[in-house]
C-alpha positions as YAML, in Angstrom:
chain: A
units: angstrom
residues:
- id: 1
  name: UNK
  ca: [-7.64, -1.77, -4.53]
- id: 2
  name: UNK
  ca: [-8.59, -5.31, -4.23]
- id: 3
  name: UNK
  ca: [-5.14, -6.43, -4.38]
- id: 4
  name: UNK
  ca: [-3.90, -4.13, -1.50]
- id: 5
  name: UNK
  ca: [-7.08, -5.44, 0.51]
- id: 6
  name: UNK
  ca: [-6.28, -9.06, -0.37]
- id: 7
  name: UNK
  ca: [-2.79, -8.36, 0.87]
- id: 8
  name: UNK
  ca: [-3.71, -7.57, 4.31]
- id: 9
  name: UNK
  ca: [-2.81, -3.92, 3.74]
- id: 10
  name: UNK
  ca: [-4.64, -1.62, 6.86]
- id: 11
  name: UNK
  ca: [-4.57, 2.07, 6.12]
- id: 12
  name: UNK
  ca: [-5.76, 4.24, 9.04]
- id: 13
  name: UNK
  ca: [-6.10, 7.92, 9.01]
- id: 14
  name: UNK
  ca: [-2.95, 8.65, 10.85]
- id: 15
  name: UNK
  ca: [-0.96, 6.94, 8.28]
- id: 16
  name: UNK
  ca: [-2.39, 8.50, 5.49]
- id: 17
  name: UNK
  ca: [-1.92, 11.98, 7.29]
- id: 18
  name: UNK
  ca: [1.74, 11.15, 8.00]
- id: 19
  name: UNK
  ca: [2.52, 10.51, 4.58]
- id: 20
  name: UNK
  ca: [3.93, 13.69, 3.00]
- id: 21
  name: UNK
  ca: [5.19, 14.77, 6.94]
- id: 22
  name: UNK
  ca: [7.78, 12.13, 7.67]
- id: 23
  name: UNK
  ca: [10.20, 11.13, 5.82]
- id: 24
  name: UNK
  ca: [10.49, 7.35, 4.97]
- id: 25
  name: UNK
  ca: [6.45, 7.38, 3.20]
- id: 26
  name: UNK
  ca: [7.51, 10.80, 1.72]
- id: 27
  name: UNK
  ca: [10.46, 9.15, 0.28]
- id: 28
  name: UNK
  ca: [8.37, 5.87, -0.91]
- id: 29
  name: UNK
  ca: [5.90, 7.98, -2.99]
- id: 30
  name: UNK
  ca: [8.98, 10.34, -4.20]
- id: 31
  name: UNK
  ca: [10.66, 6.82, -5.63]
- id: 32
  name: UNK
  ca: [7.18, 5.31, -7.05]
- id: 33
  name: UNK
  ca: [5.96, 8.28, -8.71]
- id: 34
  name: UNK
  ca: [9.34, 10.13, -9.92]
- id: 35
  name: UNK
  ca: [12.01, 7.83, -9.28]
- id: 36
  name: UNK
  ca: [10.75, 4.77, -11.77]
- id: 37
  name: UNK
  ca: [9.33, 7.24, -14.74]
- id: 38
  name: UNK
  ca: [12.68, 8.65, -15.00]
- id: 39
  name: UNK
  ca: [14.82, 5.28, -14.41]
- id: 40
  name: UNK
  ca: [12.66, 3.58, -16.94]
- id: 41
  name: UNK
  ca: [12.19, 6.90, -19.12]
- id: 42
  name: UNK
  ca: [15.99, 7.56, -19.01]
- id: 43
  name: UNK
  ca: [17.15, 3.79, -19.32]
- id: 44
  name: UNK
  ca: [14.88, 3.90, -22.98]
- id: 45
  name: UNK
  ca: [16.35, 6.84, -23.78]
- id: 46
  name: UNK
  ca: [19.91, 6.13, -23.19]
- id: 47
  name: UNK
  ca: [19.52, 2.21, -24.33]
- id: 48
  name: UNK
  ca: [17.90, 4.18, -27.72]
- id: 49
  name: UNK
  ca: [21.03, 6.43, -27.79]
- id: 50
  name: UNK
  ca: [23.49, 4.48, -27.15]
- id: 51
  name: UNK
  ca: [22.65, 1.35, -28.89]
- id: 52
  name: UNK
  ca: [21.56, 0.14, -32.20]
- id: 53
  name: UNK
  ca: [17.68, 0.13, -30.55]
- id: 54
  name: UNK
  ca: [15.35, 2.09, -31.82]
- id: 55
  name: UNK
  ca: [12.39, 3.46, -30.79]
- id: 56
  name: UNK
  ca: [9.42, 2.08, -32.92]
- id: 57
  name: UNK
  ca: [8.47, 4.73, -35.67]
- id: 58
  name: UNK
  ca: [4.58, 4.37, -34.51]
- id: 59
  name: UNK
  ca: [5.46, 6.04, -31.22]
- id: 60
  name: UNK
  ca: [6.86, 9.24, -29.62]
- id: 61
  name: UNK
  ca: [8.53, 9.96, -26.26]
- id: 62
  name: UNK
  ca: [5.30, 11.33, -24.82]
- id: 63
  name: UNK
  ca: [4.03, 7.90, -25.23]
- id: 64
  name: UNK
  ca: [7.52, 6.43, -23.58]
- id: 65
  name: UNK
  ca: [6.77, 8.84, -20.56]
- id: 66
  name: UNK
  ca: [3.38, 8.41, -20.04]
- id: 67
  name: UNK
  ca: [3.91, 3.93, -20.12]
- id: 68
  name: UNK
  ca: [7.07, 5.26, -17.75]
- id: 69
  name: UNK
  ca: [4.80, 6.70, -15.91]
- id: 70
  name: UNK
  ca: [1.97, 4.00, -15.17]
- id: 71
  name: UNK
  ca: [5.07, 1.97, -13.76]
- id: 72
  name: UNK
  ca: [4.83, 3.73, -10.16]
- id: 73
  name: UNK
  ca: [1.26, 1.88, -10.16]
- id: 74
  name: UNK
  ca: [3.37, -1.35, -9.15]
- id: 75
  name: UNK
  ca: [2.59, -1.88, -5.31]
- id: 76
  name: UNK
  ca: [3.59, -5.29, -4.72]
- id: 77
  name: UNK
  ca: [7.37, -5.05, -4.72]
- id: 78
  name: UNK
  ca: [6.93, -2.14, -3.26]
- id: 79
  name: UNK
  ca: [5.00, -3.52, -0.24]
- id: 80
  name: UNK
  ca: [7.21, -6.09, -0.04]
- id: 81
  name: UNK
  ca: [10.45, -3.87, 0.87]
- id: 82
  name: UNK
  ca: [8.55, -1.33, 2.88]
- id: 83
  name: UNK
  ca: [7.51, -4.44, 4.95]
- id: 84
  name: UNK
  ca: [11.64, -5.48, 4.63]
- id: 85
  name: UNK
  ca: [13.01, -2.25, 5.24]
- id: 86
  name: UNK
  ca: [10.37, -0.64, 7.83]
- id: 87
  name: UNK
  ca: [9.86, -3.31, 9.87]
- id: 88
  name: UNK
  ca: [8.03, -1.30, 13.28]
- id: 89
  name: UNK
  ca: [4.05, -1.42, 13.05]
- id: 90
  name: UNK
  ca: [3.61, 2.58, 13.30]
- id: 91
  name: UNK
  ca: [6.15, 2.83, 10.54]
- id: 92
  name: UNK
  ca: [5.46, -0.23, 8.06]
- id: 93
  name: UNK
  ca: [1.56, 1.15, 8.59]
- id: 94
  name: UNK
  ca: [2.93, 5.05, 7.04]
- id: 95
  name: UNK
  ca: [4.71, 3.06, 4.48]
- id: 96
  name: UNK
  ca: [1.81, 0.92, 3.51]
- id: 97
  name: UNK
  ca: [-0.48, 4.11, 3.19]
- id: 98
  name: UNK
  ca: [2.79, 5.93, 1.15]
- id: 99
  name: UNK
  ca: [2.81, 3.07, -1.38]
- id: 100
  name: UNK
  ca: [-1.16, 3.25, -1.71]
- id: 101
  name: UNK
  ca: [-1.04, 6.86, -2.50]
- id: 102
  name: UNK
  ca: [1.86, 6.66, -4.87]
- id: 103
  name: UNK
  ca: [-0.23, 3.92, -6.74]
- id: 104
  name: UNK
  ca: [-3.29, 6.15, -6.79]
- id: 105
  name: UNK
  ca: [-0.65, 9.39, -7.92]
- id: 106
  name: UNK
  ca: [1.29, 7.18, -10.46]
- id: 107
  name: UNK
  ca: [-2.39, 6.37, -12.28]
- id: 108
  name: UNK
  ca: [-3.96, 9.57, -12.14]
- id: 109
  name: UNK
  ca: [-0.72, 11.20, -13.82]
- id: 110
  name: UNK
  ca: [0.09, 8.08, -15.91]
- id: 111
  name: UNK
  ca: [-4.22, 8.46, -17.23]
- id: 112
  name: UNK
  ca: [-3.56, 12.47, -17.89]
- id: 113
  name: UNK
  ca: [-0.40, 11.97, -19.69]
- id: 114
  name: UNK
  ca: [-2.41, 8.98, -22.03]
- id: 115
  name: UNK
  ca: [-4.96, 10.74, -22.43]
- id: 116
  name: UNK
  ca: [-3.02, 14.21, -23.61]
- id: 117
  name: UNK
  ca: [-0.97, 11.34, -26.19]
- id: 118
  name: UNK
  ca: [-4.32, 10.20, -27.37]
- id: 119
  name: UNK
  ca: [-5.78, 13.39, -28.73]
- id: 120
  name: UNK
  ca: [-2.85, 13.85, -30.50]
- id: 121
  name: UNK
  ca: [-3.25, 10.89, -32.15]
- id: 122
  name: UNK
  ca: [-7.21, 11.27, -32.44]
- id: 123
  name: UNK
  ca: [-6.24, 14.91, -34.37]
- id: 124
  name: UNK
  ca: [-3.63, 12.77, -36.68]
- id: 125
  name: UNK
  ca: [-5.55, 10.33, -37.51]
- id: 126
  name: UNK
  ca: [-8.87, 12.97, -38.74]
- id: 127
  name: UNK
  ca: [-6.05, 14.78, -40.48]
- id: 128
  name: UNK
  ca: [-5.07, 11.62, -42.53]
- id: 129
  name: UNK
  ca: [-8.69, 10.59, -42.85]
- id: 130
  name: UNK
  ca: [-11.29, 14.02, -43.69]
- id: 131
  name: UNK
  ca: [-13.44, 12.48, -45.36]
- id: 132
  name: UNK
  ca: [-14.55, 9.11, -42.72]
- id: 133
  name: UNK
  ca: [-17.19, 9.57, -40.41]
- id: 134
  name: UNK
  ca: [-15.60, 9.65, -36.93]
- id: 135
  name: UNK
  ca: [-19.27, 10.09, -34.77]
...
């Protein structure tokens, strides 16, 4: 938050209520929070498929999508080519407010998924270990 304030990034309550209505912020926080987990999910997979990369034994593909995931957090760049490509003040403002919300979508999802990964490594690890205290 204190980097979008720093940046000089106004949201009003329009923007944010124009968001999922029109289509240029509806398309920003489609690309953030769907369109980099499954570039980066898909370009690990295939580069893991295709090459003689591997994926490290110590992790699993939930933990590939969930790190895919946390990449829609990344607002900068994204601010940067709203700004670029949505030049008009109504607009850039709905695309500012887009990218904010993606962030904020990209975290919560990217924090479930982590946390889901976690327990499942929590349980694995009590499996391997019954007799430790874990308190």
């Amino acid at each position: 938050m204190f980097a979008l304030f720093a940046a000089g990034v106004g949201i009003s309550g329009d923007a944010l209520s124009k968001v999922l209505t029109q289509p240029e912020p509806l398309g920003v926080v489609l690309v953030l929070v769907i369109g980099k987990t499954v570039g980066i999910f898909l370009g690990t997979y295939l580069t893991a498929r295709f090459t003689r990369a591997k994926l490290n034994p110590d992790l699993a593909w939930g933990d590939v999508l969930g790190l895919a995931t946390m990449a829609g957090i990344g607002f900068t760049v994204a601010l940067l080519i709203g700004e670029s490509a949505f030049p008009s003040a109504e607009t850039g403002g709905h695309v500012e407010a887009a990218v904010l919300i993606a962030s904020l979508t990209s975290a919560a999802l990217a924090a479930l998924l982590l946390r889901r990964r976690n327990a499942v490594y929590r349980r694995l690890y009590e499996q391997e270990n019954p007799h430790e205290d874990h308190g």
